[in-house]
FILUM-461387 format. One record per residue (C-alpha): residue number from 1; chain; y, z, x. Coordinates in nm, 4 decimals. Each point is the difference from the previous one (the first is absolute). Example, Ala and Ser with C-alpha at 12.3 -4.5 7.8 and 13.67 -1.06 7.14 Angstrom:
# residues 2
   k c    north       up     east
   1 A  -0.4500   0.7800   1.2300
   2 A   0.3440  -0.0660   0.1370
***
This chain:
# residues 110
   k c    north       up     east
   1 A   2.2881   6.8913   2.5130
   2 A  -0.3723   0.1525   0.0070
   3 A  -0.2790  -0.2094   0.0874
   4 A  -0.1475  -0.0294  -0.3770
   5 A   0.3764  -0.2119  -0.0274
   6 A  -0.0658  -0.1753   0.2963
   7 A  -0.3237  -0.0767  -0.1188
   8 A   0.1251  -0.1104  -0.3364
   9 A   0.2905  -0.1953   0.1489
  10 A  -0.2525  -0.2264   0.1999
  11 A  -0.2455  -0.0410  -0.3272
  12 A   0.2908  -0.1535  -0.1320
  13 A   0.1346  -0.1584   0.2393
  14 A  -0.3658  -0.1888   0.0634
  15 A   0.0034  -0.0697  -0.3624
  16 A   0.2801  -0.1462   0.0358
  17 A  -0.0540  -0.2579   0.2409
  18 A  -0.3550  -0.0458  -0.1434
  19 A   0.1446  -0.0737  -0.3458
  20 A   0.2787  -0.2477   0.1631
  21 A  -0.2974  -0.1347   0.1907
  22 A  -0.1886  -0.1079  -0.3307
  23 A   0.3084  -0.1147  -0.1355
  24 A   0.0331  -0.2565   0.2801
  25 A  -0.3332  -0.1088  -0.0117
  26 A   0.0463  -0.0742  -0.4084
  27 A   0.3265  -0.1760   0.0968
  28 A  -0.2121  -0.1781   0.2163
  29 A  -0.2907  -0.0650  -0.2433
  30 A   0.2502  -0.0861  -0.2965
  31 A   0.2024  -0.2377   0.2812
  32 A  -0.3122  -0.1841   0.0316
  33 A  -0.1550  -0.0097  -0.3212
  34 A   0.3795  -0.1383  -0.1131
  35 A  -0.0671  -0.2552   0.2523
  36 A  -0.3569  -0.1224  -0.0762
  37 A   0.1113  -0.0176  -0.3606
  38 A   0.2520  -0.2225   0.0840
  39 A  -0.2368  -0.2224   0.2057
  40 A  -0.2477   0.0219  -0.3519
  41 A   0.2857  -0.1374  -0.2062
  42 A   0.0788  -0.2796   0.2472
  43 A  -0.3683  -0.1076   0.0540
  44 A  -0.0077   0.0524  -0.4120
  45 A   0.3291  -0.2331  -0.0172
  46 A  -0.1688  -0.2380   0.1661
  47 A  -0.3614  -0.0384  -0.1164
  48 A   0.2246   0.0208  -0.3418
  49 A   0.2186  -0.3499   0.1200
  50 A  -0.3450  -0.1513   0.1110
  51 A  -0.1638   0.1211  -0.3105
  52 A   0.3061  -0.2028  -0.1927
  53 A  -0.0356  -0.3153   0.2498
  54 A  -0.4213  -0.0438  -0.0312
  55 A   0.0482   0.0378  -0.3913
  56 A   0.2366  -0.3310   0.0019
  57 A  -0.2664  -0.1343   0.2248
  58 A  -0.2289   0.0771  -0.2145
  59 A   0.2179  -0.1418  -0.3113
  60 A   0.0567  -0.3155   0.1723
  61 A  -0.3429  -0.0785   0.0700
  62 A  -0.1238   0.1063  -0.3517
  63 A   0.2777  -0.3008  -0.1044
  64 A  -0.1316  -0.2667   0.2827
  65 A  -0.3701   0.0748  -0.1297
  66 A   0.0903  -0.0322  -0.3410
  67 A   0.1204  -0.3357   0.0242
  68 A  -0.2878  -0.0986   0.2220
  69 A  -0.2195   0.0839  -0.2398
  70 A   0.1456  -0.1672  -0.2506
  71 A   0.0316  -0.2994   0.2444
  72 A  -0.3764   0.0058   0.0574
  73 A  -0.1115   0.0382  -0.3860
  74 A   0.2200  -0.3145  -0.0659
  75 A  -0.1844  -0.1962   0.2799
  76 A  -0.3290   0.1109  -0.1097
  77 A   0.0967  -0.1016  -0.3579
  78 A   0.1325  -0.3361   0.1156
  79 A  -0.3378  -0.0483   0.1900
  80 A  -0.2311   0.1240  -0.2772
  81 A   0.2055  -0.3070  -0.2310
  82 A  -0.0454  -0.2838   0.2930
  83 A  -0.3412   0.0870   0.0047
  84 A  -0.0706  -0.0399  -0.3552
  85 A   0.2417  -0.3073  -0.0165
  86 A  -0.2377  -0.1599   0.2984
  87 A  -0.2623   0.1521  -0.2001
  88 A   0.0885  -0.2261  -0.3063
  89 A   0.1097  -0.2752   0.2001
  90 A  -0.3419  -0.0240   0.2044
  91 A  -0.2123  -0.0007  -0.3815
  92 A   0.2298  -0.2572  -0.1471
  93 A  -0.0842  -0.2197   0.3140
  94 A  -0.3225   0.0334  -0.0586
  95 A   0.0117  -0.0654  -0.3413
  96 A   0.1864  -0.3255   0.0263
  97 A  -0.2488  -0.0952   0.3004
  98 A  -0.3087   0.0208  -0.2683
  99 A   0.2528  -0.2033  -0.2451
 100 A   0.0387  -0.2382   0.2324
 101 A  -0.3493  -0.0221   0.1633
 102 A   0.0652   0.0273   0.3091
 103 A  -0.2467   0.3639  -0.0030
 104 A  -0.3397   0.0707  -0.1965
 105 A   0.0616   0.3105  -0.1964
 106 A  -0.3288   0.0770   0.0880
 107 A   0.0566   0.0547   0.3751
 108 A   0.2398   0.3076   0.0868
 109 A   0.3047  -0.0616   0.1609
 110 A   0.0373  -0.0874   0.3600
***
């Protein structure tokens, strides 16, 4: 064996171990990209359930407002007709006051 064989022998030979070199560090690379996608898909997983969980939340409290609206437009309707029932009520007083005489129609009421 000459020295340009020797010389050859050793290129390949470093070639070699730099090429198995780089494959270890992509083994390495892929083993941890492999791993931080599966971290991704868990966090993913689980934003995904709490996604799922706020949107009932947020269905059930659409419901409960719902009915409290409805609950306050049927009060405010209820008060709107006592008012105009004490409304009436309060004239028709009046009225049978100045029937009566017992108030001047002339002087507002007290």
């Amino acid at each position: 064996m000459g020295i340009a064989t020797t010389r050859v022998t050793i290129r390949r030979s470093m070639c070699r171990r730099t090429s198995s070199t780089q494959n270890e560090d992509v083994d390495i690379e892929l083993t941890m990209l492999v791993r931080r996608i599966e971290r991704l898909e868990s966090i993913r997983a689980d934003l995904s359930s709490q996604l799922a969980a706020s949107q009932r939340d947020i269905n059930i409290l659409q419901s409960q407002n719902e009915v409290l609206r409805n609950s306050l437009d049927h009060t405010v309707l209820q008060l709107q007709q006592d008012q105009a029932l004490n409304d009436e009520i309060t004239r028709q007083i009046e009225e049978l006051k100045i029937t009566t005489g017992e108030e001047d129609p002339k002087t507002p009421p007290s």
